[in-house]
VOMILUM-705935 format. One line per field, with one value per residue (C-alpha): residue in three letters; x, y, z. Coordinates in nm, 4 decimals, always signed. Layout:
% VOMILUM-705935
resn: (ALA/...)
X: (X/...)
Y: (Y/...)
Z: (Z/...)
% end
This chain:
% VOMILUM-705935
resn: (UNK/UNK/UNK/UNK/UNK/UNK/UNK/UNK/UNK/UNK/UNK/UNK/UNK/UNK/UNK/UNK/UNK/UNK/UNK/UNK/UNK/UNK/UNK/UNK/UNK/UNK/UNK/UNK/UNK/UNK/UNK/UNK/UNK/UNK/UNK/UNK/UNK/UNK/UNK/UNK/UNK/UNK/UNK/UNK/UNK/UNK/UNK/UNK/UNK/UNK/UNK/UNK/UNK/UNK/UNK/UNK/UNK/UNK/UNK/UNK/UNK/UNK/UNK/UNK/UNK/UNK/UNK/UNK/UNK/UNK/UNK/UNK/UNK/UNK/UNK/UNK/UNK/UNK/UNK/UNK/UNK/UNK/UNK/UNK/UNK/UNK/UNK/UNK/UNK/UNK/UNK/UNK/UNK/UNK/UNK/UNK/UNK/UNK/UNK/UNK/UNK/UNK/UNK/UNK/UNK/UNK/UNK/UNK/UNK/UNK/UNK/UNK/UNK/UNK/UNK/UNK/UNK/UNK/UNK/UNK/UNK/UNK/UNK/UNK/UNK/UNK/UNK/UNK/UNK/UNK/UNK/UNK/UNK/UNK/UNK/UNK/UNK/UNK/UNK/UNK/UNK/UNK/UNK/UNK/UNK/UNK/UNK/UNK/UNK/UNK/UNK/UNK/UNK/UNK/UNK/UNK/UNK/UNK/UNK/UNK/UNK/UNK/UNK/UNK/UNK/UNK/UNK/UNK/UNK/UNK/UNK/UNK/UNK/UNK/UNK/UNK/UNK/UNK/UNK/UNK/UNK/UNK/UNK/UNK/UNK/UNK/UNK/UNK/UNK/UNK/UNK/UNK/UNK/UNK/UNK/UNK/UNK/UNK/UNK/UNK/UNK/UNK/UNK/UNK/UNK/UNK/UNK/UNK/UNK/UNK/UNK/UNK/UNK/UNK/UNK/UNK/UNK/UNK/UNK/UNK/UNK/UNK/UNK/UNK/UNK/UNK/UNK/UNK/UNK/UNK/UNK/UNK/UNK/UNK/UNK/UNK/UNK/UNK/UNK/UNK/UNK/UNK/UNK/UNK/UNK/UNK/UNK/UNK/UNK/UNK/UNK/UNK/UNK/UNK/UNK/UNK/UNK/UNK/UNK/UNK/UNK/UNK/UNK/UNK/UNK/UNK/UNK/UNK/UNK/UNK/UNK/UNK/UNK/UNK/UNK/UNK/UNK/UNK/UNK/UNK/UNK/UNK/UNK/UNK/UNK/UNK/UNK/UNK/UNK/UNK/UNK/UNK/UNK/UNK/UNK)
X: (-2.3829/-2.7323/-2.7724/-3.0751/-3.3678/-3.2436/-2.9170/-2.9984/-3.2262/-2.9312/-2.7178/-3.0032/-3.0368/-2.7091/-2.6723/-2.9482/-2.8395/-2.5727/-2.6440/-2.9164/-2.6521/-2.4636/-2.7358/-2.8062/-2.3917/-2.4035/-2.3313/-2.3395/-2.0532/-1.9339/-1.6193/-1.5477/-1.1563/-0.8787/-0.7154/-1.0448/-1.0873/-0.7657/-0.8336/-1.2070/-0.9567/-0.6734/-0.9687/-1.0740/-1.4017/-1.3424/-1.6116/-1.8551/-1.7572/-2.0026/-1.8582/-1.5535/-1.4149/-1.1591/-0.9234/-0.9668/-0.6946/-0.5186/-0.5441/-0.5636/-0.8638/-1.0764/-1.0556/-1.2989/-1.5696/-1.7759/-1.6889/-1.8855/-1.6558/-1.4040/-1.4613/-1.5321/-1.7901/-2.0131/-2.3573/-2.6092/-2.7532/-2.4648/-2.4389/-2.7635/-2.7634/-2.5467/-2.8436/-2.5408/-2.6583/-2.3426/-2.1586/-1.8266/-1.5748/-1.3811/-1.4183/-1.2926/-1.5989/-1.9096/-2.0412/-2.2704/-2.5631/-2.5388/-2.4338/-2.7835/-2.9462/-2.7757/-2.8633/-3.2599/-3.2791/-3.1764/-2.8359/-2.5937/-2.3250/-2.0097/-1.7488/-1.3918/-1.1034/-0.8225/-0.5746/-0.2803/-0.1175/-0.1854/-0.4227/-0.6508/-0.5887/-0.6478/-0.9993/-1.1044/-0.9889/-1.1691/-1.5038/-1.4404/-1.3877/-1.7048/-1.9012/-1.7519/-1.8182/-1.4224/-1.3047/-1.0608/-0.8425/-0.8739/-0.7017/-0.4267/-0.3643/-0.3034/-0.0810/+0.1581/+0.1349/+0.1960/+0.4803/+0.5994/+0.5899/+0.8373/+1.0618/+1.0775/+1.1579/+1.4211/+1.5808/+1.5364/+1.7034/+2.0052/+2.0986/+2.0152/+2.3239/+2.5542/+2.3737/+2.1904/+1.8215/+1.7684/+1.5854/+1.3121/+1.0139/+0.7251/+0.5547/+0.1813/+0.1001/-0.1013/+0.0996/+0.3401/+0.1558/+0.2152/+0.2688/+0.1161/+0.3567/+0.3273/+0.3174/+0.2864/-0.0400/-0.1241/-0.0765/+0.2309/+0.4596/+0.3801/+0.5087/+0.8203/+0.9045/+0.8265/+1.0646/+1.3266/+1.2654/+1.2821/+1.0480/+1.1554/+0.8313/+0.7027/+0.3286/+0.0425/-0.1450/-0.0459/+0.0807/+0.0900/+0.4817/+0.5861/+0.9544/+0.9350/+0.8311/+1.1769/+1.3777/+1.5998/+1.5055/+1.7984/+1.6544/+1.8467/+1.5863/+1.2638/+1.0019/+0.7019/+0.3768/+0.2062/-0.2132/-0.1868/+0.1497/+0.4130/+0.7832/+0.9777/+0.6959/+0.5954/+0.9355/+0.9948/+0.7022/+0.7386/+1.0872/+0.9830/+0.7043/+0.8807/+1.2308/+1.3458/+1.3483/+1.6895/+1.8777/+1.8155/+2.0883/+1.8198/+1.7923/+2.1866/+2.2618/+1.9711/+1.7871/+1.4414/+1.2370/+0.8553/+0.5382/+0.1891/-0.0403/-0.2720/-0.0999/-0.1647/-0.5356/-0.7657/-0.5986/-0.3369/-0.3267/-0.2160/+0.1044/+0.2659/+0.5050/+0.6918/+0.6526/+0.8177/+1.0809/+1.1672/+1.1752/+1.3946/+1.6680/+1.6678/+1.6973/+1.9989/+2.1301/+2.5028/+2.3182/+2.1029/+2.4017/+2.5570/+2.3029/+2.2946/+2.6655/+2.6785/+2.4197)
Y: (+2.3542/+2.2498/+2.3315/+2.5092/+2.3698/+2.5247/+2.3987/+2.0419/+2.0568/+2.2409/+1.9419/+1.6726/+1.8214/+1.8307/+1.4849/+1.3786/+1.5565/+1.4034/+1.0351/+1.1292/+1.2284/+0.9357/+0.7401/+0.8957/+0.8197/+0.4620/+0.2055/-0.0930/+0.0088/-0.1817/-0.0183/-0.0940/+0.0447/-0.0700/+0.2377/+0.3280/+0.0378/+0.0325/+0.3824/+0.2752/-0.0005/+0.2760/+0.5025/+0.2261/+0.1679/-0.1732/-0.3026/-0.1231/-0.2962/-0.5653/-0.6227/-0.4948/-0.5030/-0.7338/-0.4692/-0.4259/-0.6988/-0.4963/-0.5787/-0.9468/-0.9507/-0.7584/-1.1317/-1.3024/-1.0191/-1.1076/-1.0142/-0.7811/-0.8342/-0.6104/-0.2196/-0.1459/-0.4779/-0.4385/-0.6216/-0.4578/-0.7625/-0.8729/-0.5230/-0.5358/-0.8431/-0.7370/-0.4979/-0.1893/+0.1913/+0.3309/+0.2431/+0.4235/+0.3828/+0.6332/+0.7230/+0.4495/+0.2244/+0.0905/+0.0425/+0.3453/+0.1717/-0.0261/+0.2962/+0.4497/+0.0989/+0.1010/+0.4813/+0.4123/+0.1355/+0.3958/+0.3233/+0.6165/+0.6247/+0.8360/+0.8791/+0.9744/+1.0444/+0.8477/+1.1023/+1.0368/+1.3270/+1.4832/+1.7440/+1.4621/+1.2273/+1.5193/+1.6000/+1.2416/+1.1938/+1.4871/+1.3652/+0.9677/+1.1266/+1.3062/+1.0132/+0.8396/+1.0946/+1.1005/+1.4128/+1.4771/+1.1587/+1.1760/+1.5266/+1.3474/+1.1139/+1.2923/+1.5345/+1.1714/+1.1171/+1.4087/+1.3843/+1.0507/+1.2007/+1.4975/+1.2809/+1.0716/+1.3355/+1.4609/+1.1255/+1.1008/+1.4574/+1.3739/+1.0485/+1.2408/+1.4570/+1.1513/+0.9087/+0.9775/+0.8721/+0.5543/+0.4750/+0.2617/+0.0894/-0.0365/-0.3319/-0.4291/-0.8137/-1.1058/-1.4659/-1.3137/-1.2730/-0.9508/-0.6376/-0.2985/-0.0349/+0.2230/+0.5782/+0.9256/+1.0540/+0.7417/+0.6195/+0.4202/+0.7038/+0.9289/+0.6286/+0.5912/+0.9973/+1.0029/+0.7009/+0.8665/+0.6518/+0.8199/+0.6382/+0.5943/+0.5593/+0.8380/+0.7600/+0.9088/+0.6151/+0.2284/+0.0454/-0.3265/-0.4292/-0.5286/-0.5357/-0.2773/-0.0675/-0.1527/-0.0574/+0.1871/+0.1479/+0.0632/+0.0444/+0.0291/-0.1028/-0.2970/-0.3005/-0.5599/-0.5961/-0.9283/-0.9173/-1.3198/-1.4405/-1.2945/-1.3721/-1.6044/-1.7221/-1.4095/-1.3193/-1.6501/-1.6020/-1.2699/-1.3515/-1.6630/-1.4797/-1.1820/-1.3150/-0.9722/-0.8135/-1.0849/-0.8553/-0.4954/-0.3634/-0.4291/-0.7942/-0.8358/-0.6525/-0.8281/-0.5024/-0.5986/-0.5191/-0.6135/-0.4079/-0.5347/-0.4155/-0.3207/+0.0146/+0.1164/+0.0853/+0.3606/+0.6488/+0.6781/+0.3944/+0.4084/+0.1324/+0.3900/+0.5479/+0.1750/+0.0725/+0.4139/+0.3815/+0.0101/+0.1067/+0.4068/+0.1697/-0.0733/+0.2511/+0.3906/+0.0709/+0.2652/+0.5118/+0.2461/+0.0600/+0.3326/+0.4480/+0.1067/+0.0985/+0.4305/+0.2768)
Z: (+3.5617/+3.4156/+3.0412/+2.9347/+2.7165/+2.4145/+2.4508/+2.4866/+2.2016/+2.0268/+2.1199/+2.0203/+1.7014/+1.5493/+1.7020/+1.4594/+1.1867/+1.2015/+1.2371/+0.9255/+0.7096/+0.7960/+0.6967/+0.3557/+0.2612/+0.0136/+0.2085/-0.0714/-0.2843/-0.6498/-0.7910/-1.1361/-1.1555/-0.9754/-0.8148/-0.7327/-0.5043/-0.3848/-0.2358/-0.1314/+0.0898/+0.1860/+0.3587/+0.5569/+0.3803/+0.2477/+0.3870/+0.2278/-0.0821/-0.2161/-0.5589/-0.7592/-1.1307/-1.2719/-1.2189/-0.8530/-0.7482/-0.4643/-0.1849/-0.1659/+0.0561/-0.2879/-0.4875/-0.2571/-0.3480/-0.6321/-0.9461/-1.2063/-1.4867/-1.6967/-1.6251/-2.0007/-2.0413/-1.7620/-1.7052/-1.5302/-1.4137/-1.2723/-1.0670/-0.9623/-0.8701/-0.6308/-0.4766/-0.4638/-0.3718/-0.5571/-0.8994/-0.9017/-1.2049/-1.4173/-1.7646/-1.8965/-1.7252/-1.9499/-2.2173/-2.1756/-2.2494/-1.9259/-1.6956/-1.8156/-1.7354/-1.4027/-1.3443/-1.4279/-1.1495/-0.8812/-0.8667/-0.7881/-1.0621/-0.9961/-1.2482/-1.1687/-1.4167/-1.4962/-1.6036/-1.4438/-1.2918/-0.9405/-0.9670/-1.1306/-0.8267/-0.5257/-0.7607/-0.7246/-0.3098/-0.2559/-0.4418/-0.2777/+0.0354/+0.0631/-0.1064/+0.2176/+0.4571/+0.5477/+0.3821/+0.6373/+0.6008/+0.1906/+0.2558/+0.4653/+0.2506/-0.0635/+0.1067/+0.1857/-0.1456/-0.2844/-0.0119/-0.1640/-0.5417/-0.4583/-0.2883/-0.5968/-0.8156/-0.6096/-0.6093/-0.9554/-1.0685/-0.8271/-0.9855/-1.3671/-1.2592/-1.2312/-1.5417/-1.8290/-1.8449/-2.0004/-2.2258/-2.2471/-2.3772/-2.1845/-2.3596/-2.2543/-2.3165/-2.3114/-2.2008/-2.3938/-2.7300/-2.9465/-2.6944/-2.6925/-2.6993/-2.4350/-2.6308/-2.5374/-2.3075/-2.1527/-1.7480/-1.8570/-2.0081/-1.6795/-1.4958/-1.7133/-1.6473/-1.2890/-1.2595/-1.4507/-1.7944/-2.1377/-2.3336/-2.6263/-2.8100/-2.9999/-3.0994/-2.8884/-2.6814/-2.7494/-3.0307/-3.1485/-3.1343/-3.4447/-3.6185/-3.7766/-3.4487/-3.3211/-3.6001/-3.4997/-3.1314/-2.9235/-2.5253/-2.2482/-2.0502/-2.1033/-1.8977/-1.9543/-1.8033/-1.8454/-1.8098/-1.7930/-1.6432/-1.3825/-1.2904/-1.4954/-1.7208/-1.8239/-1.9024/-2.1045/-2.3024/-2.3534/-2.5214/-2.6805/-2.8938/-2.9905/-3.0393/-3.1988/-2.8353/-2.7393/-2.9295/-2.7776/-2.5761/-2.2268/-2.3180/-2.3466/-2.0284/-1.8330/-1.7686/-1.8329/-1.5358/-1.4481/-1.3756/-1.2363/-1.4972/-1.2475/-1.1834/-1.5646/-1.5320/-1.3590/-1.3014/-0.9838/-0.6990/-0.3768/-0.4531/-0.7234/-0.5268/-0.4245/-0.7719/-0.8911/-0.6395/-0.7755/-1.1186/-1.0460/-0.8791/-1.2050/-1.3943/-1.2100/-1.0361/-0.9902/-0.7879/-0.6224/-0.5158/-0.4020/-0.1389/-0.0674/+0.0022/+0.2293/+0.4727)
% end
C-alpha cells in the first residue's frame, strides 16, 4: 500500500519535531545536590553530567567528574568553566548571588525542593523527568518507590505490635568533633519515623550536642553520621570526643548504628529505602532475627 503525499510529509514532520525537541533538552548538566544526581544516574542520564557538587558521591562512577564545590558555596567560575547548559540544585543550593551570576551567562538554573516526604519527591521526578525528556520512566520509578516506602511501613507497624519504638538520637559530626543534633522538621527525623525510631529530640532543626542536651535523655539507640570518617574510626572518635555518650543505655548495649550522611542532604535519594530497611532491623533486631530464623 503506497502512502499518500500528505502522509509522508505527516510522518516527516513529526519525525523532525521530534528530533528538534530532542535537541533543545540540556545536554551539559552540573547538579549541585546529591539525591539530585543520584536520580540524574537512576534515569540513565549519567552521562549527561559534566560536573557535580560535593554532595553528589553516589554512585561511585560521580567522583571522577569534576567538582564545583559544596552546594551552598558555589563559584560561578568554576561552573562555567565547566561550559554546562543546565544548573540544577534544590533550595538549599547558592549563595544567591552566584545563581543570578550563573542565570545572566545563559545558564538554565532549576531548583528542586528538599523537603523530605513523597509528594515533594514525585513533584521533583516529574520536573527531572521532563528536563530529561524521559517522563515516562520518572513515573515508573516513583511508583517502585513509593512501592518500597509502603512496604516499609508495613514492616515497621507489624514489629511496633510486638516492641516498643525505640528511642533514639541521631547525631551529625565532623571526625568526631561536637555533633549536631537531629531535631524536629529536618530530612533526618523523617528518616528516624519511617524507620520506626522515636527521636527523642525535641527542638525544631539541629542542635550542637552538648551535656546538658543529654540530660535526661536516655536512648536506646544511637545513630551517628560522620561527614569525615566511616566504620570503626568514626565510631572511635565519635566516642572519644564526647565521652558522655559511653554511658547512654545504646552505648552499653552496643546499639549504635551508622548512616552515610549523604542521605540527609538534598531531599529524597534513590538508596533510602535499603538504608531504612537496615536501620529498621537494628531498631527491632528480635523481629529481624526472627524473619531471619523462619526462612
Amino acid at each position: 500500500m503506497r502512502l499518500s503525499t500528505r502522509a509522508i510529509a505527516l510522518c516527516v514532520g513529526l519525525l523532525v519535531n521530534h528530533g528538534a525537541v530532542a535537541a533543545e533538552l540540556p545536554q551539559r548538566w552540573v547538579s549541585a545536590g546529591g539525591a539530585l544526581s543520584e536520580w540524574v544516574s537512576a534515569l540513565g542520564s549519567e552521562s549527561r553530567l559534566v560536573g557535580v557538587d560535593t554532595t553528589s558521591q553516589h554512585p561511585e562512577s560521580l567522583k571522577a567528574l569534576p567538582s564545583v564545590g559544596y552546594q551552598r558555596q558555589l563559584s560561578a567560575e568554576g561552573i562555567l568553566s565547566l561550559r554546562p547548559q543546565i544548573l540544577i540544585g534544590t533550595e538549599e543550593m547558592g549563595p544567591p548571588p552566584v545563581l543570578s551570576q550563573i542565570r545572566s551567562a545563559g545558564v538554565q538554573v532549576e531548583l528542586f525542593s528538599a523537603q523530605p516526604d513523597l509528594a515533594t519527591l514525585e513533584r521533583n521526578l516529574q520536573h527531572l523527568g521532563r528536563l530529561l525528556g524521559n517522563e515516562a520512566q520518572a513515573t515508573t520509578v516513583f511508583q517502585d518507590y513509593q512501592q518500597q516506602i509502603e512496604q516499609q511501613r508495613a514492616w515497621v507497624a507489624a514489629a511496633q505490635v510486638k516492641q516498643k519504638a525505640p528511642g533514639v538520637l541521631l547525631l551529625l559530626g565532623h571526625a568526631g568533633g561536637k555533633p549536631l543534633i537531629a531535631g524536629k522538621d529536618t530530612a533526618a527525623d523523617w528518616l528516624l519515623q519511617q524507620a520506626g525510631g522515636r527521636n527523642l529530640s525535641t527542638h525544631t532543626g539541629y542542635k550542637p550536642f552538648s551535656v546538658e542536651s543529654l540530660a535526661g535523655l536516655t536512648p536506646d539507640v544511637l545513630v551517628f553520621s560522620d561527614r569525615a570518617l566511616t566504620g570503626d574510626a568514626a565510631r572511635s572518635a565519635l566516642f572519644k570526643e564526647n565521652p558522655i555518650l559511653a554511658s547512654t543505655p545504646a552505648a552499653k548495649a552496643g546499639r549504635v548504628l551508622e548512616l552515610d550522611p549523604t542521605l540527609l542532604v538534598g531531599g529524597l535519594g534513590p538508596r533510602l529505602p535499603q538504608s531504612l530497611a537496615t536501620l529498621s532491623a537494628g531498631f527491632y533486631p528480635a523481629e529481624t532475627s526472627a524473619a531471619t530464623a523462619a526462612q
